[in-house]
Biotite code that builds the C-alpha atoms (Angstrom):
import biotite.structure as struc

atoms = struc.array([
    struc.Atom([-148.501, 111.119, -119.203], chain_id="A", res_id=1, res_name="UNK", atom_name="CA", element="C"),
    struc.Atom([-151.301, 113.212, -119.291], chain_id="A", res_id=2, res_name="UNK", atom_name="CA", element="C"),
    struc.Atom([-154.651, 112.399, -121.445], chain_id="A", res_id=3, res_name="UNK", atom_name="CA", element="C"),
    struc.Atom([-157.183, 115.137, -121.158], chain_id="A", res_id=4, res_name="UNK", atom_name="CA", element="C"),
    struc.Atom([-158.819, 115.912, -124.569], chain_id="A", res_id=5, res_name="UNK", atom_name="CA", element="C"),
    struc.Atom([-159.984, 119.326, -122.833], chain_id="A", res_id=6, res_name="UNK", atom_name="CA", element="C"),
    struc.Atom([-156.832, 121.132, -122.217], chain_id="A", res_id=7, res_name="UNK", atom_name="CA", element="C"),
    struc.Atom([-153.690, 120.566, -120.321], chain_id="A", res_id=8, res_name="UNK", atom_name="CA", element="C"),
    struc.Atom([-153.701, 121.340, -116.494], chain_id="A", res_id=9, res_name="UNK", atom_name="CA", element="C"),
    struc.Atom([-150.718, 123.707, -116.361], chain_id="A", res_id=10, res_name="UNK", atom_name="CA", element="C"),
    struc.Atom([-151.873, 125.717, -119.203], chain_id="A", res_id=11, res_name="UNK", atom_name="CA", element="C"),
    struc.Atom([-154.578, 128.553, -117.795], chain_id="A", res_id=12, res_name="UNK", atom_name="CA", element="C"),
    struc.Atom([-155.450, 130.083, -120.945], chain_id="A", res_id=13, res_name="UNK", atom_name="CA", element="C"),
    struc.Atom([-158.239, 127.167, -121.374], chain_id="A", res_id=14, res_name="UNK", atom_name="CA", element="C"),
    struc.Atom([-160.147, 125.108, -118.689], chain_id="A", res_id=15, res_name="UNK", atom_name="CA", element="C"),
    struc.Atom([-158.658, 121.182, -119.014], chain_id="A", res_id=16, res_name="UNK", atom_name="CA", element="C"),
    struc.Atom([-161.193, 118.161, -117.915], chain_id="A", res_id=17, res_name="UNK", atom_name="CA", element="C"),
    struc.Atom([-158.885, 117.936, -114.642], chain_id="A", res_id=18, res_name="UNK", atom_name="CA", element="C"),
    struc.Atom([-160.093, 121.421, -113.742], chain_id="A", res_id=19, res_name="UNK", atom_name="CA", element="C"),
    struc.Atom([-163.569, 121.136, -114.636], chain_id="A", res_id=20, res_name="UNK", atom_name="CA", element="C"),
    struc.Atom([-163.893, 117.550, -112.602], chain_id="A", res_id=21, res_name="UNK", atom_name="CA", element="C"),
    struc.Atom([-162.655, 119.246, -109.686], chain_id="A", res_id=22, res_name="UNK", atom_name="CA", element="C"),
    struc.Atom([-164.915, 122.226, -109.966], chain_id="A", res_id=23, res_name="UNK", atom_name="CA", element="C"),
    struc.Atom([-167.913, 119.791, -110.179], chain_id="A", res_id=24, res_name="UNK", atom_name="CA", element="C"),
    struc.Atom([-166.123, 118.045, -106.958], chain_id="A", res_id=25, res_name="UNK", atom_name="CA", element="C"),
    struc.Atom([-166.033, 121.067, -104.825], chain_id="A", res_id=26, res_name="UNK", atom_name="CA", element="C"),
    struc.Atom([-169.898, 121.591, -105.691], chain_id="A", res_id=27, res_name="UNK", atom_name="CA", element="C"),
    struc.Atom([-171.215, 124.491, -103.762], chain_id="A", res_id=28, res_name="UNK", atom_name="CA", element="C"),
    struc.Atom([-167.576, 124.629, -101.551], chain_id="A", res_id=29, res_name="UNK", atom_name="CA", element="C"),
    struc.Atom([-165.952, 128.187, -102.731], chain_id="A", res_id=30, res_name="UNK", atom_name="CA", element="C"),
    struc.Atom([-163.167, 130.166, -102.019], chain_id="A", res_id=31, res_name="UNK", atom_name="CA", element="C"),
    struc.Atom([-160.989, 129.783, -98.680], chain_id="A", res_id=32, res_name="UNK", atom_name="CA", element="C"),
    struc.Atom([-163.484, 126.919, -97.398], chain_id="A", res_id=33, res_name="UNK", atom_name="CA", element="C"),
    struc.Atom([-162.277, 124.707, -100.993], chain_id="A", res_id=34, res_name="UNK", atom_name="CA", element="C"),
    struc.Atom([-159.123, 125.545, -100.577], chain_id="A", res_id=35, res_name="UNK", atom_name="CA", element="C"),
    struc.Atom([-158.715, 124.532, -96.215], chain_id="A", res_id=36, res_name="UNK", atom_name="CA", element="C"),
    struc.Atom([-160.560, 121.275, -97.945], chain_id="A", res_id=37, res_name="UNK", atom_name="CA", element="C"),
    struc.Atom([-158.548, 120.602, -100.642], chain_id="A", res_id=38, res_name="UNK", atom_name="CA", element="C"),
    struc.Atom([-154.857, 121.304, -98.279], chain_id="A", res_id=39, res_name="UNK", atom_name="CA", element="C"),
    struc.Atom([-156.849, 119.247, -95.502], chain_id="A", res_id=40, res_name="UNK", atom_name="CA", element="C"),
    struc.Atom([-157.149, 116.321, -97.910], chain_id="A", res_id=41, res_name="UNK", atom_name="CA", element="C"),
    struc.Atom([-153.796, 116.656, -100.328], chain_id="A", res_id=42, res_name="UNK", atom_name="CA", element="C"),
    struc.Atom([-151.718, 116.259, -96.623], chain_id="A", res_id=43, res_name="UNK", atom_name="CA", element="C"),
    struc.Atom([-153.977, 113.372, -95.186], chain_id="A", res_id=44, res_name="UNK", atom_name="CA", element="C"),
    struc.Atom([-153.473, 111.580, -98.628], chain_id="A", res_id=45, res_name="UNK", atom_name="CA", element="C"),
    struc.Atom([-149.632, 112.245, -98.593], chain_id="A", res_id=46, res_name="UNK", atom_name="CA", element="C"),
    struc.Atom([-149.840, 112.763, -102.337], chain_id="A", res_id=47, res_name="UNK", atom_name="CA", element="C"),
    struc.Atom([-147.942, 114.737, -104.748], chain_id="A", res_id=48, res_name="UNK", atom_name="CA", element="C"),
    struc.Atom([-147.189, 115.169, -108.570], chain_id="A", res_id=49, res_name="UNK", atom_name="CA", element="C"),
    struc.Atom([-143.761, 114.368, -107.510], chain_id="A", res_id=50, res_name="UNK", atom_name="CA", element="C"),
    struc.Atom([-143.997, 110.954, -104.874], chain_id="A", res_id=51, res_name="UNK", atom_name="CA", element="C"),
    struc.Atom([-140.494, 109.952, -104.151], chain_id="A", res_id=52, res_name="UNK", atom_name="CA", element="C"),
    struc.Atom([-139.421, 112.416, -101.891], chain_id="A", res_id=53, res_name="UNK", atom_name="CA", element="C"),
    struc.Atom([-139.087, 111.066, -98.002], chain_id="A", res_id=54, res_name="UNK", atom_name="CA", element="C"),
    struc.Atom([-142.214, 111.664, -96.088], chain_id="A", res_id=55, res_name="UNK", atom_name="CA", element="C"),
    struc.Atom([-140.807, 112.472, -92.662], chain_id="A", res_id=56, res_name="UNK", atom_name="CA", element="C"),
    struc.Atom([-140.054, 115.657, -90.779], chain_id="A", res_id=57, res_name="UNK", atom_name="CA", element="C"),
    struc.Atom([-137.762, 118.502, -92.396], chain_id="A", res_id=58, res_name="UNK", atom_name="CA", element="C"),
    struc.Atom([-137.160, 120.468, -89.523], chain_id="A", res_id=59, res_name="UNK", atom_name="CA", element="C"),
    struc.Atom([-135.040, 123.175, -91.382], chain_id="A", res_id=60, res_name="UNK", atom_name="CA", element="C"),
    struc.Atom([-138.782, 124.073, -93.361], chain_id="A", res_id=61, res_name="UNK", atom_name="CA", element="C"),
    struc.Atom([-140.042, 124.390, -89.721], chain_id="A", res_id=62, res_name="UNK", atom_name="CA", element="C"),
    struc.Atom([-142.094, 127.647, -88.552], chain_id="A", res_id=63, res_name="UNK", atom_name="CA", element="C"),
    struc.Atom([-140.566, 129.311, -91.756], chain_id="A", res_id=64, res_name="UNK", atom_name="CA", element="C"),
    struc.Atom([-142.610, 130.517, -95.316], chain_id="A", res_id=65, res_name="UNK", atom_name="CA", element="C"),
    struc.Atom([-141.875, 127.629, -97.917], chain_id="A", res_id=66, res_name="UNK", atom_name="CA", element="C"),
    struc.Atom([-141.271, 129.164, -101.729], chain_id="A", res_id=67, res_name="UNK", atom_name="CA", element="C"),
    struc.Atom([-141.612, 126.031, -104.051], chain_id="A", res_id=68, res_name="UNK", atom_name="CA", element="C"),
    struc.Atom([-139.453, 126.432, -107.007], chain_id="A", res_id=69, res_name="UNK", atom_name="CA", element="C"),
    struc.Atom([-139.593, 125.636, -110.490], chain_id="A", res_id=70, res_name="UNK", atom_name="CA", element="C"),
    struc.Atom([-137.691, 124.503, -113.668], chain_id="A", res_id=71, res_name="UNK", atom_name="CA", element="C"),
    struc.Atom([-136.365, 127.550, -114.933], chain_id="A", res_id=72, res_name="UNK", atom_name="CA", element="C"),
    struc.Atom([-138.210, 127.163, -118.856], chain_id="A", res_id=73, res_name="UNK", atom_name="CA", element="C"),
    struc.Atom([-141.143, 125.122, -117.857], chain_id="A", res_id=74, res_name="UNK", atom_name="CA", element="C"),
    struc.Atom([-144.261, 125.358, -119.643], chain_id="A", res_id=75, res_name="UNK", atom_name="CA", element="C"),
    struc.Atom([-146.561, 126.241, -116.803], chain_id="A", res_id=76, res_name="UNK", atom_name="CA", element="C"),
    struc.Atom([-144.289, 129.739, -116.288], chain_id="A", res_id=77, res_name="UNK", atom_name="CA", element="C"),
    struc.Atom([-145.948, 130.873, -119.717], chain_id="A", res_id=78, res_name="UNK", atom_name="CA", element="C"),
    struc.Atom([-149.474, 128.523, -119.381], chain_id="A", res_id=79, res_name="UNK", atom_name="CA", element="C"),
    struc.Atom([-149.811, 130.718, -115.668], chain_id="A", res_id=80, res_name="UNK", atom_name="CA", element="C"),
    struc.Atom([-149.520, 134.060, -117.934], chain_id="A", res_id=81, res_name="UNK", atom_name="CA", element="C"),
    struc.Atom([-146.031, 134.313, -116.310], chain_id="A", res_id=82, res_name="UNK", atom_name="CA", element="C"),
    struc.Atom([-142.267, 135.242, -117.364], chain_id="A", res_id=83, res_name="UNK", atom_name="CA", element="C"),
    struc.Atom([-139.345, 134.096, -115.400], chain_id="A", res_id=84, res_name="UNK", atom_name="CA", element="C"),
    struc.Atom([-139.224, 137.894, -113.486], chain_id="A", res_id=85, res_name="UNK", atom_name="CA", element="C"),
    struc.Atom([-141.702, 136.106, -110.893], chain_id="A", res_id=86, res_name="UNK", atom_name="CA", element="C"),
    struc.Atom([-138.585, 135.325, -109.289], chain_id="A", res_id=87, res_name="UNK", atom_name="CA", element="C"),
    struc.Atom([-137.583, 138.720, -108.319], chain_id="A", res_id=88, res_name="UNK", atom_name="CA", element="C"),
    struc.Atom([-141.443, 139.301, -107.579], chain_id="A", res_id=89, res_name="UNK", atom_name="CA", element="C"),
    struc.Atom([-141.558, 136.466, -105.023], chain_id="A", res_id=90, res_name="UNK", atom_name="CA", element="C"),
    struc.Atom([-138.362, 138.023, -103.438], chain_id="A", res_id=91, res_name="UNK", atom_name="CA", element="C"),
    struc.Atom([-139.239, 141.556, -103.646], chain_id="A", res_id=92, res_name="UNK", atom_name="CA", element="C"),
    struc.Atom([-142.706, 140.950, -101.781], chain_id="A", res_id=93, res_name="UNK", atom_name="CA", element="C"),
    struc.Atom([-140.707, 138.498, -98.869], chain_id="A", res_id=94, res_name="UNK", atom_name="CA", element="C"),
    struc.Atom([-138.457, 142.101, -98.631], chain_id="A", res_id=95, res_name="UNK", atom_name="CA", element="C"),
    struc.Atom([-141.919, 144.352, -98.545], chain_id="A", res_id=96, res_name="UNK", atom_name="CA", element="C"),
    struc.Atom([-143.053, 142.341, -95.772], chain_id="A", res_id=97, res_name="UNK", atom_name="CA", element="C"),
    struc.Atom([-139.846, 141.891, -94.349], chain_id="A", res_id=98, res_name="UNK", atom_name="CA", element="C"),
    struc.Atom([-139.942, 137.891, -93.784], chain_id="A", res_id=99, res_name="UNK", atom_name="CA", element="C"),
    struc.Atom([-137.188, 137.109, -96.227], chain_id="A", res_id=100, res_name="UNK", atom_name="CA", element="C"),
    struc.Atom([-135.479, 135.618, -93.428], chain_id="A", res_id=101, res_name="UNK", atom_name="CA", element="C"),
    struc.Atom([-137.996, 133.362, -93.259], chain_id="A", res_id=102, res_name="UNK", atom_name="CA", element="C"),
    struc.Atom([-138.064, 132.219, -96.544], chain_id="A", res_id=103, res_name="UNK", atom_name="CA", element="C"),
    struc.Atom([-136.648, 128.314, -96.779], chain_id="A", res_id=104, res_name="UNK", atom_name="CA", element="C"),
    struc.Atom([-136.480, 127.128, -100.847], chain_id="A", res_id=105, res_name="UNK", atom_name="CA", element="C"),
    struc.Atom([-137.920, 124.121, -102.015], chain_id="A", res_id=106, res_name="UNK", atom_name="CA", element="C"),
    struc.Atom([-135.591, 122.661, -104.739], chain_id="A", res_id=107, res_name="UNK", atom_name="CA", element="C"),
    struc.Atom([-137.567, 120.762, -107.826], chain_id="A", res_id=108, res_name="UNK", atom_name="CA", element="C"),
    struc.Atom([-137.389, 117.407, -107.813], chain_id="A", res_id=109, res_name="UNK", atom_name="CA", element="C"),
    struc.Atom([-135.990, 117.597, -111.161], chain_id="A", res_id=110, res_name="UNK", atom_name="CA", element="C"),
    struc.Atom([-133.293, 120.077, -110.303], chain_id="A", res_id=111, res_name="UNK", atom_name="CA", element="C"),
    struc.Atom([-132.519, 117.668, -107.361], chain_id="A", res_id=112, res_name="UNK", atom_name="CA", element="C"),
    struc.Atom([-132.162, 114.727, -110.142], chain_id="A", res_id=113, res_name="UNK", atom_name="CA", element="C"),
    struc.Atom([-129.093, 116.916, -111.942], chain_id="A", res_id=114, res_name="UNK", atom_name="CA", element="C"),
    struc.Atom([-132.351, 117.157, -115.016], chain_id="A", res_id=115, res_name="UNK", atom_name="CA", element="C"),
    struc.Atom([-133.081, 120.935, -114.765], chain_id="A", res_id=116, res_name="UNK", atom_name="CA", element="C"),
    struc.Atom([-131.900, 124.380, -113.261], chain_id="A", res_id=117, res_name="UNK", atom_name="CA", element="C"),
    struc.Atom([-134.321, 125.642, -111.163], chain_id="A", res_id=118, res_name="UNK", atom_name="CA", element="C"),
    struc.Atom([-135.550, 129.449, -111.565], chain_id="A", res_id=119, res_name="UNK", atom_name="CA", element="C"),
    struc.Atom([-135.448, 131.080, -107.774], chain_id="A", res_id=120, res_name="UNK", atom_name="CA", element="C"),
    struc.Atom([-132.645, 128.543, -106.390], chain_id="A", res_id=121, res_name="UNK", atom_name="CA", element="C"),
    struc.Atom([-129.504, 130.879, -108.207], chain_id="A", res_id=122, res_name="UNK", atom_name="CA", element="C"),
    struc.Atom([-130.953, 134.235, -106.963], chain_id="A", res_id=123, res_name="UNK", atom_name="CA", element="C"),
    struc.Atom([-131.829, 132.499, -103.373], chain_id="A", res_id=124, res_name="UNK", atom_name="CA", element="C"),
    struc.Atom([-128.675, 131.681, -103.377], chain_id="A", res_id=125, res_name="UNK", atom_name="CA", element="C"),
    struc.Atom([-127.161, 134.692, -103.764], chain_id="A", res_id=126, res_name="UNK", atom_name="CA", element="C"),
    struc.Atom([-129.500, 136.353, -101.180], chain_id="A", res_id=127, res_name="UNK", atom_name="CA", element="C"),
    struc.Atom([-128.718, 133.466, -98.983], chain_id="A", res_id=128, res_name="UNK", atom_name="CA", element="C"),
    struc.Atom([-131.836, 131.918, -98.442], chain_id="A", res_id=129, res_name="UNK", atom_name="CA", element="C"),
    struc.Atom([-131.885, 127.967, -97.757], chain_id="A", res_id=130, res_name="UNK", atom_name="CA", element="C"),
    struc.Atom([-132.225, 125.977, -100.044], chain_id="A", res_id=131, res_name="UNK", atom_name="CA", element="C"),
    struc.Atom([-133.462, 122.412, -99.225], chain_id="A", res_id=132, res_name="UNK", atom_name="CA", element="C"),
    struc.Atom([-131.627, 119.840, -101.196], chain_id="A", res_id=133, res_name="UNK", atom_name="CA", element="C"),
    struc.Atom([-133.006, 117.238, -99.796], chain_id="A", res_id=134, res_name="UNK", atom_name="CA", element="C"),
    struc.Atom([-136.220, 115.761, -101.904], chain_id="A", res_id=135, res_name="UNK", atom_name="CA", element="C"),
    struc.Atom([-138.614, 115.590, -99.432], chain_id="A", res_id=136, res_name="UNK", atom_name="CA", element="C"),
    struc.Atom([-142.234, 114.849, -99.887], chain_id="A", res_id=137, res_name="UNK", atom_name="CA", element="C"),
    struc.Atom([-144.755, 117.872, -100.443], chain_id="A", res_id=138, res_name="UNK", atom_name="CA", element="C"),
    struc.Atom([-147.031, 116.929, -97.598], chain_id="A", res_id=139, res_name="UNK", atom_name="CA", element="C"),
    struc.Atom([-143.667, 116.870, -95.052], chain_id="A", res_id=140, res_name="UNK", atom_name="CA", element="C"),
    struc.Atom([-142.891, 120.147, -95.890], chain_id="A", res_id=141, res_name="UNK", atom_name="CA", element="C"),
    struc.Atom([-146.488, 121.262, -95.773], chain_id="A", res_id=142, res_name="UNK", atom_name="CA", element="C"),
    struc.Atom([-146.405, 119.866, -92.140], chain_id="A", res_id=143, res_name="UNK", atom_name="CA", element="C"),
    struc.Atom([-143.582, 122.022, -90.997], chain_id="A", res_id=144, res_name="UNK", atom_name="CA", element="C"),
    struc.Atom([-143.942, 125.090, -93.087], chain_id="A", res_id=145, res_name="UNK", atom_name="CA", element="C"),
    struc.Atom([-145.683, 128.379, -91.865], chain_id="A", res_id=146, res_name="UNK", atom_name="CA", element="C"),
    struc.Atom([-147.252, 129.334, -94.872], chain_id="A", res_id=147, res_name="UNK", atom_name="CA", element="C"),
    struc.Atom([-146.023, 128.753, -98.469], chain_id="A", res_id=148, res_name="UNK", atom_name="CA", element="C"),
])
């Protein structure tokens, strides 16, 4: 449930409340600085849109780059100014810097409930790239991965 008279948080094409209470958060904190602050604090909070995943170690994310998927459909594909291609995109930049066998997939929750199909699990798939089908929590995976 979200109540934010501004805007919704997933749609870009507008600022929502959320965004503009965290811009007056981060004060005169910009760019890479926010962002190490904001990572720093999201994994020492162990917090997550999605909190029922397990919060321990998922050594098959370890050392590699985490993609997080989505639902294929969702609403923030087209609020982010996005079409479902960005799954190729994601792939064909992991080939351009030749790390796609480093890529590991993070399943949606949802898609992990039987709720949703998710939009880069089928073409990771394919390619062969791991999947993790275990729901694990955000900050876990954030502890093992390389980069995401």
């Amino acid at each position: 449930l979200v109540l934010d008279e501004e805007g919704v948080y997933y749609d870009a094409a507008a600022p929502s409340r959320l965004e503009r209470l965290l811009n007056a958060r981060a004060g005169a904190k910009a760019g890479i600085a926010a962002a190490a602050e904001g990572l720093r604090r999201w994994r020492g909070e162990r917090l997550s849109k999605y909190n029922i995943g397990l919060d321990r170690p998922c050594p098959r994310a370890r050392g590699k780059i985490l993609v997080v998927d989505q639902v294929a459909g969702d609403l923030s594909l087209a609020g982010a100014g996005t079409t479902a291609e960005v799954a190729d995109l994601i792939v064909a930049a992991a080939r351009a810097r030749g790390v796609l066998d480093r890529l590991v997939l993070r399943a949606h929750p949802d898609v992990l409930g039987g709720k949703a199909t998710g939009l880069i699990a089928p073409q990771a798939r394919r390619l062969g790239i791991p999947v993790l089908d275990e729901d694990r929590a955000a900050p876990a995976l954030l502890d093992e991965a390389a980069e995401v």
